[in-house]
C-alpha positions as CSV (number, residue, x, y, z in Angstrom):
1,X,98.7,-67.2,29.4
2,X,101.4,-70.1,28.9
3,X,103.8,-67.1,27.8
4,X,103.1,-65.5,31.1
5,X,102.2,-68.4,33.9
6,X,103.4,-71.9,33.6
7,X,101.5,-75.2,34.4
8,X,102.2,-75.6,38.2
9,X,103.2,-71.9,39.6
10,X,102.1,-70.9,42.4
11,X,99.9,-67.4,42.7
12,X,99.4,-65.2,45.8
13,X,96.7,-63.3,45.2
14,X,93.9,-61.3,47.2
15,X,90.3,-62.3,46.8
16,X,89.3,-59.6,48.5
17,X,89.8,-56.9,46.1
18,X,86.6,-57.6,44.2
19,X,84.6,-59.9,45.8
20,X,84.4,-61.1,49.6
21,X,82.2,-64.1,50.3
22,X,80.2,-64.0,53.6
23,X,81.5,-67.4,55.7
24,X,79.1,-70.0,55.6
25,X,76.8,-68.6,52.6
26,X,76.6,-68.2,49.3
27,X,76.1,-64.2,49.8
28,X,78.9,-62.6,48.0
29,X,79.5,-58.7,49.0
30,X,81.3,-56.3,46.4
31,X,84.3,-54.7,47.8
32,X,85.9,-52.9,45.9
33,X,83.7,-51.9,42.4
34,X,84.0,-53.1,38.6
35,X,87.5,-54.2,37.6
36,X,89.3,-51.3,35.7
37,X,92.5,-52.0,34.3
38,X,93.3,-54.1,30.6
39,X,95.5,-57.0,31.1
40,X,95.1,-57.4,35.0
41,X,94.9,-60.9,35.9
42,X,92.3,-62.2,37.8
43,X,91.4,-65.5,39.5
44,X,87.2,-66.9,39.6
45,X,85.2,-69.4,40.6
46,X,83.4,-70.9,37.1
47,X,79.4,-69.4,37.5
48,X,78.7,-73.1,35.7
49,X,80.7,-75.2,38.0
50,X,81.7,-74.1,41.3
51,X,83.7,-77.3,41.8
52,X,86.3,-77.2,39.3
53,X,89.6,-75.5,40.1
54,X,89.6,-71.4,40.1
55,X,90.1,-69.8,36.6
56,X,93.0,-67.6,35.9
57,X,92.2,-64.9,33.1
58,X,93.5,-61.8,31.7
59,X,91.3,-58.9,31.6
60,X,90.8,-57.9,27.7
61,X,88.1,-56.0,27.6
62,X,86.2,-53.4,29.6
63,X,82.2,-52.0,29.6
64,X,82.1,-50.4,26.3
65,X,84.4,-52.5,24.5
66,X,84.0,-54.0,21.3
67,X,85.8,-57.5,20.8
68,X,86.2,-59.5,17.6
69,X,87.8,-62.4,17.0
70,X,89.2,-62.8,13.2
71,X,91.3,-65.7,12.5
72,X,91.8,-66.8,16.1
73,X,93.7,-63.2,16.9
74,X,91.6,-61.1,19.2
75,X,91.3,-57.3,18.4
């Protein structure tokens, strides 16, 4: 995503649209469904370890999508 976002910018972005966190837990409540759109950005917590910086990915593939890889190009 170098093309898109440089090392260093800054992102505003809601946490809320997918998933809110219940204060004080580690409950996290659904808000607003399964992310829809190709190429949407989106910003997580690692799953393997919660105390590295948050992730910023591009959405490539939905449910239902098959994804190969073939000399380092995604299709």
């Amino acid at each position: 995503m170098e093309n898109t976002l440089l090392i260093g910018d800054h992102l505003i972005m809601s946490r809320i649209g997918y998933d809110a966190g219940v204060p004080f837990t580690n409950w996290h409540v659904t808000a607003y469904g399964a992310i829809r759109n190709r190429q949407q950005v989106i910003i997580f917590k690692p799953p393997f370890a919660p105390d590295t910086p948050d992730y910023v990915k591009r959405v490539i593939g939905l449910p239902g999508d098959t994804i190969e890889i073939h000399d380092g190009a995604v299709w």
